[in-house]
C-alpha positions as protocol buffer text, in pm:
chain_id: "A"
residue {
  index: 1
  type: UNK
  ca { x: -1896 y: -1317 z: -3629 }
}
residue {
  index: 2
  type: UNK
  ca { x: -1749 y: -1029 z: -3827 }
}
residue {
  index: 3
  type: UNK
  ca { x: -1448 y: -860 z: -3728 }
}
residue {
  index: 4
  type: UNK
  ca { x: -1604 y: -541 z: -3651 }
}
residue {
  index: 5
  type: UNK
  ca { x: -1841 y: -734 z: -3418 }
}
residue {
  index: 6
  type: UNK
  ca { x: -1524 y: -891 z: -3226 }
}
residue {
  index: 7
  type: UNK
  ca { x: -1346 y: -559 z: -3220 }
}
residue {
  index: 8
  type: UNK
  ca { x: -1654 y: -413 z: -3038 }
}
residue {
  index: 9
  type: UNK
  ca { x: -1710 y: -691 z: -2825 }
}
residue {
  index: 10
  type: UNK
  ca { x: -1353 y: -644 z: -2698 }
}
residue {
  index: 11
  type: UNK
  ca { x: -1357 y: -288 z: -2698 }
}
residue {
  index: 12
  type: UNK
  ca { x: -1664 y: -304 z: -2441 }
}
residue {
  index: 13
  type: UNK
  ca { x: -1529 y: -547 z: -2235 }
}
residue {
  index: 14
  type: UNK
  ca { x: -1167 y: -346 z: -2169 }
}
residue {
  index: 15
  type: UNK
  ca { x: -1405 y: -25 z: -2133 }
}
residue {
  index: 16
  type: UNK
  ca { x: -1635 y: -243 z: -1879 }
}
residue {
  index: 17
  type: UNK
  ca { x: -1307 y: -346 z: -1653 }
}
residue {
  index: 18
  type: UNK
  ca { x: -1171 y: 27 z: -1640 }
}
residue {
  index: 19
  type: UNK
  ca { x: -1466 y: 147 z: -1549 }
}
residue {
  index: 20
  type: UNK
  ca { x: -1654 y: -106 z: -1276 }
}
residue {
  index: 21
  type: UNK
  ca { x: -1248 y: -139 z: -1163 }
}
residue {
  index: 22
  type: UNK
  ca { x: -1223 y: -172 z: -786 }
}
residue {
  index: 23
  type: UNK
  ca { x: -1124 y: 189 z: -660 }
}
residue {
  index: 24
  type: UNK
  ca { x: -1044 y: 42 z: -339 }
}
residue {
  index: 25
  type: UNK
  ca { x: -734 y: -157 z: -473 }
}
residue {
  index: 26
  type: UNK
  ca { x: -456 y: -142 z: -244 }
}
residue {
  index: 27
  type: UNK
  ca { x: -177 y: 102 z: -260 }
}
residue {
  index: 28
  type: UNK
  ca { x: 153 y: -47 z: -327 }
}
residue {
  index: 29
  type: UNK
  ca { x: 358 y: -80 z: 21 }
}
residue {
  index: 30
  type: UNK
  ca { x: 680 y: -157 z: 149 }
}
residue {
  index: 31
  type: UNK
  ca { x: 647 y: -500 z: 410 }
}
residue {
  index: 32
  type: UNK
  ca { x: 1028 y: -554 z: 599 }
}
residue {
  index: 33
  type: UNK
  ca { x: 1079 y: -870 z: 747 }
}
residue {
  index: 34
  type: UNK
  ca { x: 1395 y: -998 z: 881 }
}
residue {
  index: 35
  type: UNK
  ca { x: 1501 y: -1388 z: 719 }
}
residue {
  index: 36
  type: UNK
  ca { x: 1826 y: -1408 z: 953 }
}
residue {
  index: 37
  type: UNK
  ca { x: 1922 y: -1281 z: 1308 }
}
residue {
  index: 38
  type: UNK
  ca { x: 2240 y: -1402 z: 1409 }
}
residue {
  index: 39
  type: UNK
  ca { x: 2576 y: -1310 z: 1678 }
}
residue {
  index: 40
  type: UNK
  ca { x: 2838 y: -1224 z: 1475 }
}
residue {
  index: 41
  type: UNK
  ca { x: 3095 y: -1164 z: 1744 }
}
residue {
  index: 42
  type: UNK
  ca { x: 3224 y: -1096 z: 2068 }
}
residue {
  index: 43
  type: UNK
  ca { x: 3393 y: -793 z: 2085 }
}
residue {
  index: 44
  type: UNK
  ca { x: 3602 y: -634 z: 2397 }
}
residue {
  index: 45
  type: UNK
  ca { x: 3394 y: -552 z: 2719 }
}
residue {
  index: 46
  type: UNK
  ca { x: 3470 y: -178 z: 2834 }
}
residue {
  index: 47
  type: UNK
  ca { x: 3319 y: 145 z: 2828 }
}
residue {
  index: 48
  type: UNK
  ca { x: 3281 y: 262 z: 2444 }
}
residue {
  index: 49
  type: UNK
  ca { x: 3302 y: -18 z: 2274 }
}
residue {
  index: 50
  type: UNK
  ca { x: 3080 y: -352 z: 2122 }
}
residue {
  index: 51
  type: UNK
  ca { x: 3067 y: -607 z: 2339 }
}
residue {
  index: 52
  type: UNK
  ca { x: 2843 y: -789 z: 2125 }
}
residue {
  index: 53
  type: UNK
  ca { x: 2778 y: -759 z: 1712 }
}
residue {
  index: 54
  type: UNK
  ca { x: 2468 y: -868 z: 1531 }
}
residue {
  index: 55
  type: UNK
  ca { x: 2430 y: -939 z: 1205 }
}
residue {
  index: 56
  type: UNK
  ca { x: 2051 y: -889 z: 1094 }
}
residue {
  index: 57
  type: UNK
  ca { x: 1876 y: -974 z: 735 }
}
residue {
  index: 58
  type: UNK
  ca { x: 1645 y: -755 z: 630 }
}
residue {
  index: 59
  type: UNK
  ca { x: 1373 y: -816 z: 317 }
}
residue {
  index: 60
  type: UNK
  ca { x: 1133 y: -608 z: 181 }
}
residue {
  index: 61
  type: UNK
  ca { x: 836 y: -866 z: 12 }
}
residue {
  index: 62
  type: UNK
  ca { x: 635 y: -560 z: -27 }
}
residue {
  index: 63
  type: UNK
  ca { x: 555 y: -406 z: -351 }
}
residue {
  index: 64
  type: UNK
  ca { x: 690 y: -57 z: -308 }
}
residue {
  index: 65
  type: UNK
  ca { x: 996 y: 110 z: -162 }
}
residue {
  index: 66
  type: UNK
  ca { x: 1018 y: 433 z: 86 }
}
residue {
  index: 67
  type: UNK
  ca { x: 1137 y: 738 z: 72 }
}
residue {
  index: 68
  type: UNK
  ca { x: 1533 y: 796 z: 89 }
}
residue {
  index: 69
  type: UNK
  ca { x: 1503 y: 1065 z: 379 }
}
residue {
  index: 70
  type: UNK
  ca { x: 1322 y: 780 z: 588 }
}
residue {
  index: 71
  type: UNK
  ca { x: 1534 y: 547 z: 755 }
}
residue {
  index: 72
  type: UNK
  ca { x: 1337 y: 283 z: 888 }
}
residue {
  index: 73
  type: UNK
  ca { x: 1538 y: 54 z: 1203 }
}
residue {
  index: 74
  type: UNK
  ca { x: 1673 y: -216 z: 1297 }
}
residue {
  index: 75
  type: UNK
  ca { x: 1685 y: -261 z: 1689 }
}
residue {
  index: 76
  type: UNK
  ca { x: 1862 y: -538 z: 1884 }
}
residue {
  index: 77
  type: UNK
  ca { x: 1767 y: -523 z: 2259 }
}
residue {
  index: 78
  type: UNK
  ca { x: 1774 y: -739 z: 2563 }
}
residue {
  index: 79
  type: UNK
  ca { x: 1461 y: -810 z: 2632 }
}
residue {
  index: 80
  type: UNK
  ca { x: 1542 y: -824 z: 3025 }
}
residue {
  index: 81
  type: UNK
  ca { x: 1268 y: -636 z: 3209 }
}
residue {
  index: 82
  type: UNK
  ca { x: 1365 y: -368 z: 3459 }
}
residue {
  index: 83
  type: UNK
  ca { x: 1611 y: -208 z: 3268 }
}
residue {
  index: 84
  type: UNK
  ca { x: 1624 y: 52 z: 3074 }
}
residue {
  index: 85
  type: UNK
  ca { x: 1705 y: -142 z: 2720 }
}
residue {
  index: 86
  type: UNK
  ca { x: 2051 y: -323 z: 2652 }
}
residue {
  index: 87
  type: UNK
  ca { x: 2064 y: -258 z: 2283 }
}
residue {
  index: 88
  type: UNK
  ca { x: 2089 y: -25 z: 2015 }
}
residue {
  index: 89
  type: UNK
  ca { x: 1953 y: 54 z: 1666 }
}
residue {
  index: 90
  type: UNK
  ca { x: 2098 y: 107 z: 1315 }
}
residue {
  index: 91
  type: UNK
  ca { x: 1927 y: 247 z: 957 }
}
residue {
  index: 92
  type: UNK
  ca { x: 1822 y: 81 z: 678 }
}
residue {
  index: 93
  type: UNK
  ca { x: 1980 y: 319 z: 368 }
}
residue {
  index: 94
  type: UNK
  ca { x: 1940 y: 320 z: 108 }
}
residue {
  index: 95
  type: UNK
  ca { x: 1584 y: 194 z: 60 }
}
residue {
  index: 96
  type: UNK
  ca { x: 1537 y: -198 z: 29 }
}
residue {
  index: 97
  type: UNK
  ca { x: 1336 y: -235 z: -349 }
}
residue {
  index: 98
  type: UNK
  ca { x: 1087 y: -520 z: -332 }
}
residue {
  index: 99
  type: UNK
  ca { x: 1205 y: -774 z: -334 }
}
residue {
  index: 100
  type: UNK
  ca { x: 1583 y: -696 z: -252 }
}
residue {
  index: 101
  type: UNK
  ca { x: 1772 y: -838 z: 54 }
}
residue {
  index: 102
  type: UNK
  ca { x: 2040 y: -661 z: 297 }
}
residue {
  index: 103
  type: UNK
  ca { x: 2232 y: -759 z: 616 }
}
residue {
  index: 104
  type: UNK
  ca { x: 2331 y: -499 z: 841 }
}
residue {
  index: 105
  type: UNK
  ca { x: 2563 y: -545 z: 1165 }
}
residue {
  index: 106
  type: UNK
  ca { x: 2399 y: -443 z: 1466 }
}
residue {
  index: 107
  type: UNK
  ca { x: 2643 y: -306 z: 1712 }
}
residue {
  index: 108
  type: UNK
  ca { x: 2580 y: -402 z: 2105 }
}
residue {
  index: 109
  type: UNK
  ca { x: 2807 y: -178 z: 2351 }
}
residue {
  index: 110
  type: UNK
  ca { x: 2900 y: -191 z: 2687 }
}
residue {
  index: 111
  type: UNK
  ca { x: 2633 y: -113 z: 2936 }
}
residue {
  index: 112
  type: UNK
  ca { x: 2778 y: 207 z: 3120 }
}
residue {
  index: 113
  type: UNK
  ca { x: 2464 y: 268 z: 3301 }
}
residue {
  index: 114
  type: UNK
  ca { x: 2418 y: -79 z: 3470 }
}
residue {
  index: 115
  type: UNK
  ca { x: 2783 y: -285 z: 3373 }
}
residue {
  index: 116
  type: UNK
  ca { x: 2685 y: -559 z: 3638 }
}
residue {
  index: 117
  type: UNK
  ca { x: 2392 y: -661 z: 3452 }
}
residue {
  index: 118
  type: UNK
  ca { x: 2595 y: -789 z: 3143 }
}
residue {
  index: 119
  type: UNK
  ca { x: 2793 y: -1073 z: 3352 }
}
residue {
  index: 120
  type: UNK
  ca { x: 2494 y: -1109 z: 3659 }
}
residue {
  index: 121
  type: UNK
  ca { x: 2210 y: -1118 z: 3445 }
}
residue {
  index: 122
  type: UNK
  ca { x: 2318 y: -1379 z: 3243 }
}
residue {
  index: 123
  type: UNK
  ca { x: 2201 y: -1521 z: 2893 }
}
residue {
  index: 124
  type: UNK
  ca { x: 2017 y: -1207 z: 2804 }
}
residue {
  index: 125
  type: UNK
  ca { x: 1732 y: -1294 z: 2536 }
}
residue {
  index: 126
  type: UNK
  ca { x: 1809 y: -1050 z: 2268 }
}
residue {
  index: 127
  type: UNK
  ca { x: 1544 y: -977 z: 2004 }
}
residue {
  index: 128
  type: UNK
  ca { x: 1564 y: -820 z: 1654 }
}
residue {
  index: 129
  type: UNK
  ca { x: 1264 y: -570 z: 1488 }
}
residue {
  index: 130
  type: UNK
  ca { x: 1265 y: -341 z: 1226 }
}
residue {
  index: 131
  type: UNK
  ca { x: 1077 y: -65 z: 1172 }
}
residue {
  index: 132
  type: UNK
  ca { x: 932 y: -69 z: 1536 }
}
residue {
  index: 133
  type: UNK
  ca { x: 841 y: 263 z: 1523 }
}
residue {
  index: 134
  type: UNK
  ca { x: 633 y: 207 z: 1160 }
}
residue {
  index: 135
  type: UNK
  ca { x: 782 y: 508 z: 1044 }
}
residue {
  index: 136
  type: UNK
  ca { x: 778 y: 304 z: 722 }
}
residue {
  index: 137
  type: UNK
  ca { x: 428 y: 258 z: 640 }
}
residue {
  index: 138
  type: UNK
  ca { x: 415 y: -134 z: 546 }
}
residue {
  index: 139
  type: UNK
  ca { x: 135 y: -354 z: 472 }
}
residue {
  index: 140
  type: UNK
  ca { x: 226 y: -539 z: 739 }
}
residue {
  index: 141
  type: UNK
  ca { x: 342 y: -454 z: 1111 }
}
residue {
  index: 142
  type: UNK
  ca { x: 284 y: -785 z: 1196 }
}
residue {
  index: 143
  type: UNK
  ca { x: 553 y: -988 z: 1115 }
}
residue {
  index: 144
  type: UNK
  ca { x: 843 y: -734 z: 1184 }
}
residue {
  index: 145
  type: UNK
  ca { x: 1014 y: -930 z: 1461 }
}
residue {
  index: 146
  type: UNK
  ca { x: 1320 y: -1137 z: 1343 }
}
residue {
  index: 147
  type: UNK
  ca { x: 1337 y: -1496 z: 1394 }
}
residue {
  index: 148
  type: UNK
  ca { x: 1564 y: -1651 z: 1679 }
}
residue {
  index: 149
  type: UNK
  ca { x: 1633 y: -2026 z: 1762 }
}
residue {
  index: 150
  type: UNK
  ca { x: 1573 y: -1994 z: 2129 }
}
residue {
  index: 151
  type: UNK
  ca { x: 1229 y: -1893 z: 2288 }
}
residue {
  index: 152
  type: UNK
  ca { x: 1187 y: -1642 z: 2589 }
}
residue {
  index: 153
  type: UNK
  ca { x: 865 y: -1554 z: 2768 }
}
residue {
  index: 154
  type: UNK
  ca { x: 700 y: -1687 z: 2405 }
}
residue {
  index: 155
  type: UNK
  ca { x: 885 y: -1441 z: 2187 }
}
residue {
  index: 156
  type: UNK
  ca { x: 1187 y: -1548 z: 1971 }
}
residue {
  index: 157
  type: UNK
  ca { x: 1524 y: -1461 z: 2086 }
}
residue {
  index: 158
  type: UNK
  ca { x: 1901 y: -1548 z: 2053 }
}
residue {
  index: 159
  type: UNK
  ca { x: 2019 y: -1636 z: 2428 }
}
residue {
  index: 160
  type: UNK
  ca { x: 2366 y: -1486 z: 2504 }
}
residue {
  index: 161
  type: UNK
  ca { x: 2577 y: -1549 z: 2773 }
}
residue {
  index: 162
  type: UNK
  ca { x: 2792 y: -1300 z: 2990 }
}
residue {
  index: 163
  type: UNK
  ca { x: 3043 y: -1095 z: 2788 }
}
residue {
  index: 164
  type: UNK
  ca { x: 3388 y: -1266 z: 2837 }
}
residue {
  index: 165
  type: UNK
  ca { x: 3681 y: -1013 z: 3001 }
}
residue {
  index: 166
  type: UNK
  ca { x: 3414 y: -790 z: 3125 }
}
residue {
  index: 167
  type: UNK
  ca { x: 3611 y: -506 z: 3394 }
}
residue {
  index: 168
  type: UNK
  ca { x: 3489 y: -628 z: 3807 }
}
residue {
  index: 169
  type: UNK
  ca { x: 3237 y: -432 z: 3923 }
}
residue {
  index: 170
  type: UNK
  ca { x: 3141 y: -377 z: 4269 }
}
């Protein structure tokens, strides 16, 4: 076969992929997962401050980023039912590349609107999620709650017990 015979060949095939190319190919997306859910520490139990602190591992095995005005977050949350959510949130800045790992502390504070519930209601199944909102568009939603060793009502948890020094409460 000649040369210009291969260099045609070739050129048709690369012209055959670009154009018979799949325009349905997927958009590259962001997909946060969380590796590690952990407690930290026990902080001081009174009004104002963190009882409890979380640290949370975030990845994103996606294939794109987000935007830097979006924060997408990480909530930690008793899962207790009946009240009004034990927990709190915290943002994910700057973006998370693919690929590219960060752990955050996740703040718990004292329970002002219910205080007997931190000591009565003891171990409280907390859970970790990011991006529950999906104010990240991922390719996944599905696999945005973190991992826990303990298992509560079929979802995994970390199981903490009462907060230690907590103030009486009638």
């Amino acid at each position: 076969m000649k040369k210009s015979s291969v260099a045609r060949s070739f050129f048709s095939l690369l012209l055959g992929s670009v154009l018979f190319a799949n325009p349905t190919q997927a958009t590259p997306k962001p997909d946060l997962v969380i590796t590690a859910f952990g407690l930290k520490s026990a902080g001081v139990c009174a009004p104002g401050k963190a009882v409890f602190t979380f640290s949370v591992t975030v990845k994103n095995q996606g294939t794109a980023s987000w935007s830097g005005s979006v924060k997408p977050f990480i909530s930690v949350k008793d899962l207790h039912p009946g009240e009004p959510g034990w927990g709190t949130g915290v943002g994910i800045a700057p973006p998370l590349m693919p690929g590219k790992i960060k752990t955050i502390l996740v703040p718990v504070f004292y329970m002002s609107n219910n205080p007997k519930h931190m000591t009565a209601n003891a171990p409280h199944p907390f859970q970790a999620v990011v991006n529950s909102n999906h104010i990240v568009n991922e390719s996944d939603f599905t696999n945005n709650a973190g991992p826990g060793p303990a298992t509560w009502n079929g979802i995994k948890v970390i199981m903490v017990g009462a907060p230690q020094g907590c103030p009486p409460v009638n």
